[in-house]
N, C-alpha and C positions, 0 to 999 in steps of 0.2 A: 855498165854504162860506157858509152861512147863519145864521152866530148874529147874537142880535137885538144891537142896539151900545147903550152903556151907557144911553142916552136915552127907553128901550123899557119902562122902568120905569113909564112913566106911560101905557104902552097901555091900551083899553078893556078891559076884563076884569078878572078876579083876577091878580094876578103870579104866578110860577111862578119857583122856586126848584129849581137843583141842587143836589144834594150828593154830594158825591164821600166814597163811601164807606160802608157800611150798619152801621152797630154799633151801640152803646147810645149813642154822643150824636146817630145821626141820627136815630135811635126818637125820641128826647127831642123833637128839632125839631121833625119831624113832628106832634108832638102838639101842640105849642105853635102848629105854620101852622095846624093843623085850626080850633083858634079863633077863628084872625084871619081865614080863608078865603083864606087863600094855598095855592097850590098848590107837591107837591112832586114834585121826579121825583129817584130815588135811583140812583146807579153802587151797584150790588153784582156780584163778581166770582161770588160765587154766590148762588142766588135764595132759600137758607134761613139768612138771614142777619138780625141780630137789628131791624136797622128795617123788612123787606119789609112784615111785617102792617101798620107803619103808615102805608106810603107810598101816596101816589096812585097813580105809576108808576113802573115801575121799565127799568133799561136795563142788561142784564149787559153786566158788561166790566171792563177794567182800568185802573184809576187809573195805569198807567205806559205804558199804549199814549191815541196820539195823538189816532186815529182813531176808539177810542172817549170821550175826552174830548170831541171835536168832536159826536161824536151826540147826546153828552149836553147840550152847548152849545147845541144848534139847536132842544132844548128849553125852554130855560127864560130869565129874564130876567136872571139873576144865578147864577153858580159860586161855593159855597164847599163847607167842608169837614170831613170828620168826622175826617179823621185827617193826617199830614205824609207819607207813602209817596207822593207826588205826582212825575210828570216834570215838572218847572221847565219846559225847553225850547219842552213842547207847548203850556203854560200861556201861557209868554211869545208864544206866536205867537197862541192865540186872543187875549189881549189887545190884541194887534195889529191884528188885526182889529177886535176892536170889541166884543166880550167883556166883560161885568162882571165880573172875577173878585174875588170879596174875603172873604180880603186880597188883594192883590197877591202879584205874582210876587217882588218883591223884601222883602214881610214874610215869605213864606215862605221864603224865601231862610235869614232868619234861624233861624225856625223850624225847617229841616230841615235844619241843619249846626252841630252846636255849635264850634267854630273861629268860622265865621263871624259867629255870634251874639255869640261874647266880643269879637273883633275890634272890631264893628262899635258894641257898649255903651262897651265900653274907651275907643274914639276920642273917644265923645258924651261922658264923664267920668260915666258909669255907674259903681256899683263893680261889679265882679266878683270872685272868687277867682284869685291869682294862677296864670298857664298859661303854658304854652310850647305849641306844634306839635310833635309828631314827624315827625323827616324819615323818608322812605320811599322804596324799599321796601327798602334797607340796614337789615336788623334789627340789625345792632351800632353801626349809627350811633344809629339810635332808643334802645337801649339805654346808650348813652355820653351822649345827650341826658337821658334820664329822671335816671342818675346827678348830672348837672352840676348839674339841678335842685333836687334830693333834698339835696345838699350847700348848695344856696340856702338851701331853703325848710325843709329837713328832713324823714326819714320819719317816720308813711308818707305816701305819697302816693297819687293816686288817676287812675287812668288810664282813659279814656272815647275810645269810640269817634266819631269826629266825626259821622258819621251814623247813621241805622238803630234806635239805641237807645229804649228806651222801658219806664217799669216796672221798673227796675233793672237790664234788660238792658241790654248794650252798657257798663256802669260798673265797676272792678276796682279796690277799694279795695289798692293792694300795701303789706307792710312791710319790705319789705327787698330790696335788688335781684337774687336768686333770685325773687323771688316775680314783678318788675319782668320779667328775661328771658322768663318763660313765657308771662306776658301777651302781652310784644312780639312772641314768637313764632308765638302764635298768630294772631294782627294781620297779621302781615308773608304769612303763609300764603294767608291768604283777601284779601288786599288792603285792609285796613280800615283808612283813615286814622284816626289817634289826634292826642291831645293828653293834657296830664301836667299835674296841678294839683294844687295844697297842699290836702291836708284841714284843711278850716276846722273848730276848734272849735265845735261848737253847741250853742245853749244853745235855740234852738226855730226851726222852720221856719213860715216864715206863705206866704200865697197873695193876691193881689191879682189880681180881673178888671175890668178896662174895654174900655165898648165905645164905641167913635168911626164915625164914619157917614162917607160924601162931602162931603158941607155943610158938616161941620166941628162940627157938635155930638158931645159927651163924657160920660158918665157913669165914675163908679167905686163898684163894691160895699164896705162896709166892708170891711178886711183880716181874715182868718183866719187861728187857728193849724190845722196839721196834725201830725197826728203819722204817719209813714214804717214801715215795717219792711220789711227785706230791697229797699228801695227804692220801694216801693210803698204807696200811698196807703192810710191806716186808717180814720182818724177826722177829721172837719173839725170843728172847734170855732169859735165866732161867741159873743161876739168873743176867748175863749179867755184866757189866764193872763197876758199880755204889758202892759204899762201905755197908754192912751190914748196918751198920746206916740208910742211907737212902732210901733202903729196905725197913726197918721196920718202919721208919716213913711214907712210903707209907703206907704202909700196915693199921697201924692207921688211916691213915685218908683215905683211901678207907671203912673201917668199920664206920666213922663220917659220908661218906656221904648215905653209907646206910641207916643209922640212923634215917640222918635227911628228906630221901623220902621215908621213910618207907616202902623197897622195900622187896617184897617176890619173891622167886626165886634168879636167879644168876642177880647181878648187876656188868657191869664192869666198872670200872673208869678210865678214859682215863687220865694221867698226864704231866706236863711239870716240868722239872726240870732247873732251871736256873743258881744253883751253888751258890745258897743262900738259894733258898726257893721252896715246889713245888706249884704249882698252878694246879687245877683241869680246866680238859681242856675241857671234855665232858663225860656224861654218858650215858649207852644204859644199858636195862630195859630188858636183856635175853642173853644167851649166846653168845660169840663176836669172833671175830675174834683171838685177844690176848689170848684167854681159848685155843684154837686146841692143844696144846700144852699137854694139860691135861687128854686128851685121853691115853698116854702111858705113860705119865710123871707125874702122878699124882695117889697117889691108887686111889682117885674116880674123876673122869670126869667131867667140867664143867656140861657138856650133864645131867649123871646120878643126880648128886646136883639137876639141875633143877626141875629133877621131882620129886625128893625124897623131895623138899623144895616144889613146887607146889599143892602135894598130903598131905601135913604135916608128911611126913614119916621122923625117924631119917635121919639125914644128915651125909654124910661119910667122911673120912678123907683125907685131902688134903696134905698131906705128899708128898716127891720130892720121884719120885723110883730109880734117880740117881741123881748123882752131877751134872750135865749138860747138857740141854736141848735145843735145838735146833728146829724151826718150821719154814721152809720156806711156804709160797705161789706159788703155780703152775697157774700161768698168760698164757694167750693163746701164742703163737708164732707169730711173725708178718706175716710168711706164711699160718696162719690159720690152719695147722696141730694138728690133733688130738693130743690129751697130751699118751693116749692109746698106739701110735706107738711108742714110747720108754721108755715102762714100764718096758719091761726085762732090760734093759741098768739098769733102776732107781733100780731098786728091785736087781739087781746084787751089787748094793751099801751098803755092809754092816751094818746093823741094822736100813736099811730106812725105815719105815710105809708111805704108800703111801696111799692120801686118795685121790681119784676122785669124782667128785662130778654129774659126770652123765649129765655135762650141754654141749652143744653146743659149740662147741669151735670158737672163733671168737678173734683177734689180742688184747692182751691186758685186755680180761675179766679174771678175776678168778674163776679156773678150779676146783681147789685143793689146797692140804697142803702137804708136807713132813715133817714128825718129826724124828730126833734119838735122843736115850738117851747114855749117856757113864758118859766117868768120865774125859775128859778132855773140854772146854770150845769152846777151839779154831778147835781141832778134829771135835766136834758132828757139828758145826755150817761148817765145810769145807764139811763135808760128807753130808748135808743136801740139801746144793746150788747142789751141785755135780748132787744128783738126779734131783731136780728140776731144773737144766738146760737139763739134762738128759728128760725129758717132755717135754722140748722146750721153758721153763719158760727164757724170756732176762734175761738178768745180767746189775740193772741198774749203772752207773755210779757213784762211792765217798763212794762205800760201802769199800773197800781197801780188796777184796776178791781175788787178784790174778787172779781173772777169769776173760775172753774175754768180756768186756762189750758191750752192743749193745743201 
């Protein structure tokens, strides 16, 4: 094998960057290397996928075969990632050889196993939400486990698949241990290692990204709220309803937990906040959904961090470009209508950055983002839904947005 070893960073030419993976945050990248004149070469498993248009090249294959990980390695001067569906194994062997992979094999470790993520927070004196493991693949042993807990912590509880999940998939909020059995049984079926955790009261969920480079230089974006439905990401708010204090105490300990998975590149930390204490709720190992934001509201971009931290290049400043920031999601329509056919309407919405993401539109998938920046809170966050209903994005219900919900 032929990949270039970590030191090839500084060859004669433009760098040249993998990514494993082709969707809406390797589009993003892509566009952010095009700037800098970095080169990209993209794994997509197939070739109409939503970052192809903007990559340099492209190498079909599979993010869980080896062999095409290796090809795509002997391209470029550094591996990272648009998504966690990654084989570890192969990962840790290019590294071995001499692979830049980043993050690391052992941040994604984190990343792509929630057990092992809690474990590994837990040890460092992270908080987390209190868990157990379910044992397996004995579905009445998991279910006398889920019980014992439940009787701890109290129903309901909430039960997650250790891997695979993403988007509210893979999570099963249960309240009562009929609801407990059918989960574990389905669990035990398909082989899906679980874990069983207290539903934490919440009073607002925030987001923190930093990105850490090889050299050891760090950045962190101010903290954000977000608002969730059915699991998935709505609205990102900058800097959102939550007091400067605990802000900044996110913010710290989204820097802890970069720390302690020794992540390079952008890491986001997904948080709960209970009105006591926060509790770190999940992390992802590359740019996220809660960053979109950063693109206009931020002098440097999740996007461009990433590879400016990826390639070991200085890291830029994550400074607000205004008082308040605003980032909706563009969800398909339940008519299936293009998001395209009411671009003019959106773009007629003062100060909207409208981003498409080139995918296929179908009820419910995410399209896009709308972001505006201004100076009033409640303004940029009206003007934002605006467009993005304007796209055909529902309006879902308890957000108290004055808008038509559907």
């Amino acid at each position: 094998m032929s990949g270039r070893p970590e030191a090839s960073c500084a060859h004669r030419g433009p760098p040249v960057v993998g990514i494993v993976g082709a969707g809406q945050l390797a589009r993003m990248l892509c566009e952010s290397a095009s700037a800098l004149g970095i080169g990209v070469v993209v794994m997509a498993e197939r070739a109409a996928e939503a970052a192809t248009p903007a990559a340099g090249a492209l190498v079909e294959g599979s993010p869980r075969d080896g062999n095409d990980l290796r090809a795509l390695a002997e391209r470029c001067d550094a591996l990272t990632f648009d998504h966690e569906l990654v084989d570890l194994p192969s990962l840790a062997a290019l590294a071995s050889a001499g692979v830049a992979v980043r993050p690391g094999v052992q941040t994604l470790e984190v990343a792509v196993d929630k057990s092992t993520m809690r474990h590994r927070l837990a040890a460092s004196g992270v908080p987390v939400p209190p868990f157990v493991d379910l044992p397996g693949p004995a579905q009445g042993d998991a279910v006398v486990a889920v019980d014992d807990f439940a009787a701890a912590h109290g129903w309901p509880v909430v039960l997650k698949a250790a891997r695979g999940g993403y988007d509210g998939r893979g999570v099963w909020p249960v309240a009562d241990p009929a609801a407990a059995r059918s989960v574990v049984a389905g669990a035990a079926a398909s082989g899906t290692p679980m874990l069983v955790e207290a539903l934490v009261p919440l009073d607002a969920e925030l987001a923190v990204l930093v990105a850490r480079s090889p050299s050891g230089e760090s950045v962190v974006w101010p903290a954000v709220e977000t608002a969730q439905v059915d699991g998935v990401c709505r609205e990102v708010l900058v800097p959102g309803s939550l007091d400067r204090d605990v802000l900044g105490r996110a913010g710290d300990l989204g820097h802890q937990v970069a720390e302690v998975t020794g992540s390079l590149g952008v890491l986001a930390v997904e948080l709960f906040w209970t009105g006591a204490e926060l509790l770190v709720n999940e992390v992802a190992a590359r740019p996220h959904n809660s960053g979109h934001w950063t693109i206009e509201g931020s002098v440097t971009s999740q996007f461009e961090n990433h590879l400016r931290a990826v390639l070991d290049l200085p890291l830029g400043a994550t400074t607000l470009t205004a008082p308040a920031v605003a980032s909706v999601n563009v969800f398909g329509a339940e008519d299936g209508s293009e998001p395209s056919e009411g671009l003019r309407e959106a773009l007629s919405v003062p100060g909207a950055h409208v981003h498409l993401y080139g995918k296929r539109a179908r009820p419910g998938r995410k399209l896009g983002h709308v972001t505006i920046c201004g100076s009033r809170a409640d303004d940029v966050r009206t003007r934002a839904w605006t467009a993005a209903v304007a796209l055909g994005t529902p309006v879902p219900a308890g957000l108290g947005l004055g808008l038509e919900a559907s």
